[in-house]
Every structure is written in structure tokens, then in C-alpha cells.
C-alpha positions as CSV (number, residue, x, y, z in Angstrom):
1,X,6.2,-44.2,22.7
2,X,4.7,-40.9,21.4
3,X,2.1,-39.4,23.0
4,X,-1.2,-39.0,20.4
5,X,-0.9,-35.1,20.6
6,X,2.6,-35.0,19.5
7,X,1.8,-37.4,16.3
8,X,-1.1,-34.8,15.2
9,X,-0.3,-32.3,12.6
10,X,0.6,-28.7,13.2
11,X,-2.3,-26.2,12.6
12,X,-0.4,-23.9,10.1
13,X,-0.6,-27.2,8.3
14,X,-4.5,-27.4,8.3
15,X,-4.6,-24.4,6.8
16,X,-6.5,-24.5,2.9
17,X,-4.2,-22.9,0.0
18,X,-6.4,-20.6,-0.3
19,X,-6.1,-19.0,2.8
20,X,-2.6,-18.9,2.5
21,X,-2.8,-17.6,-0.7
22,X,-4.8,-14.7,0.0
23,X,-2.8,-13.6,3.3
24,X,0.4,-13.7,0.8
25,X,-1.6,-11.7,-1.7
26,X,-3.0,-8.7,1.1
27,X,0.9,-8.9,2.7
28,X,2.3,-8.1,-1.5
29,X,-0.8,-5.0,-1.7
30,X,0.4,-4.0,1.8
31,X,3.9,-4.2,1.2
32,X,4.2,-3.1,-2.6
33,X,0.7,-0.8,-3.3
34,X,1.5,0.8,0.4
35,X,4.8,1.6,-1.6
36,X,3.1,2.7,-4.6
37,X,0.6,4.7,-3.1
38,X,3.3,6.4,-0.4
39,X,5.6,7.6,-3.4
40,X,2.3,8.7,-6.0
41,X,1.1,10.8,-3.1
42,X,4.5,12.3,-2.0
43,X,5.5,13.1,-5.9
44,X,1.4,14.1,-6.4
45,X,1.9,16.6,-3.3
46,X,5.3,18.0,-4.2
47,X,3.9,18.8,-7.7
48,X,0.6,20.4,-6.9
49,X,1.5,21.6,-3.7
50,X,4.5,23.8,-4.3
51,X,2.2,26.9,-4.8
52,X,1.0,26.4,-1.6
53,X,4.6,26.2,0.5
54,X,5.2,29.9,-1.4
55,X,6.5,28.5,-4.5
56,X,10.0,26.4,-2.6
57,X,10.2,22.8,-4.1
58,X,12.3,21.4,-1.1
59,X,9.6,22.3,1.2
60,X,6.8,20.7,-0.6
61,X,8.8,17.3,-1.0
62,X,9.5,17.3,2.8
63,X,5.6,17.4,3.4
64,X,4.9,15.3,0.7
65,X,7.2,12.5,1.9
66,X,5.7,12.9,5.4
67,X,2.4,12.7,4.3
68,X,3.8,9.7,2.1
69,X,4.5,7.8,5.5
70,X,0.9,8.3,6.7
71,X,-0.6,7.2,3.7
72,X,1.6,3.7,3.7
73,X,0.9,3.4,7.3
74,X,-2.7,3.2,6.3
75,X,-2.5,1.4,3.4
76,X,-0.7,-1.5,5.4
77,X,-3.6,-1.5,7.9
78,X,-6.3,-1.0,5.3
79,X,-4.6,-4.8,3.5
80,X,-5.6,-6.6,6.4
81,X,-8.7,-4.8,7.3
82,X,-10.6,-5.3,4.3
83,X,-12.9,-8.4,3.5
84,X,-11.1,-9.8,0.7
85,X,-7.5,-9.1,-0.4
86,X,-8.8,-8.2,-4.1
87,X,-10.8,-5.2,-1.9
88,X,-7.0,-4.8,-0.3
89,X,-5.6,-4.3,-3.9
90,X,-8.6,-1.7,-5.0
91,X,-8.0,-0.3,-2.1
92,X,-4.7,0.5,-1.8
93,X,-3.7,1.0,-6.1
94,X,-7.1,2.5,-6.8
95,X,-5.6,5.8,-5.4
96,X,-1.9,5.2,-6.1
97,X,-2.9,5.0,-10.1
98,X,-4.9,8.3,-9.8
99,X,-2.8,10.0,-8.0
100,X,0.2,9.3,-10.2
101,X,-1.9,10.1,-13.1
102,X,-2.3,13.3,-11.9
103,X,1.5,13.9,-11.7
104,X,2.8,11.7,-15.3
105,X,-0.1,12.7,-17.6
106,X,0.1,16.6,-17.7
107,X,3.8,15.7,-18.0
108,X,3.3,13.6,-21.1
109,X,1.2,15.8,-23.0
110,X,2.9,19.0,-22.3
């Protein structure tokens, strides 16, 4: 016979929807607007940068993609570290859409 303890459900499966569902949702803004906001930064940095680097392209992308890894490394950490995963989402695509803004719009009306 089973002991009582083995009969009891698992607590992953005590866990609301809810719960579930916003873990999922910070894991997506962590995982896909750390993405967005790594690349937006690294193509924002390479085109307002290049000035900067005395006027070499290449050099500009390289610092732009490094900074791009600190920015996703923070955004990953900022997903689970905020109070609610819409906050994660603000968060994270707030400065990914302004950043490439700043890069597509002078684009698009030049």
C-alpha cells in the first residue's frame, strides 16, 4: 500500500494558471525583448557612434555588439526582477522601440 505522501499531488501542480502564465510571459520578454533590445542598441550604437570611433564603421559595430551583450544580460535579469511581468515587458521594449526609432526613422524620411 502507498504511503499517504506518495498519493499527494506534486507542487508544480498546485500552482494557479496564473502564475504559470506570468513566469512564461517574463521568460518570452526576457528571452525575445532582451533580443530586441540587444540588437536596437548594437545597430543604435553603430549608427550614432561611428563619429566617435574616428569615423570606422567596423569598430563601432564591435562596441555596439559588446554593449549589445550587456544590455541583454540586464534585460534578462530586469524580467524576473520586476513586480509584474507587464513591468518586465515596459521594461525591457520601452527602450528597444526608442532606440530603434532612433536608427529606422531618420532612415525613412531621408
Amino acid at each position: 500500500m502507498a504511503s499517504p505522501a506518495a498519493r499527494a499531488p506534486s507542487p508544480a501542480s498546485r500552482l494557479p494558471w496564473r502564475y504559470r502564465a506570468a513566469v512564461a510571459s517574463r521568460a518570452l520578454a526576457a528571452l525575445g525583448g532582451g533580443y530586441a533590445l540587444a540588437s536596437a542598441l548594437a545597430a543604435a550604437v553603430a549608427v550614432h557612434l561611428q563619429p566617435l570611433f574616428s569615423g570606422s564603421r567596423s569598430e563601432a559595430t564591435v562596441a555596439g555588439v559588446m554593449l549589445g551583450f550587456a544590455a541583454y544580460a540586464t534585460a534578462f535579469m530586469t524580467a524576473f526582477a520586476t513586480r509584474s511581468a507587464s513591468r518586465a515587458w515596459a521594461w525591457v521594449l520601452g527602450p528597444a522601440l526608442l532606440l530603434g526609432a532612433t536608427v529606422l526613422v531618420p532612415r525613412w524620411l531621408g
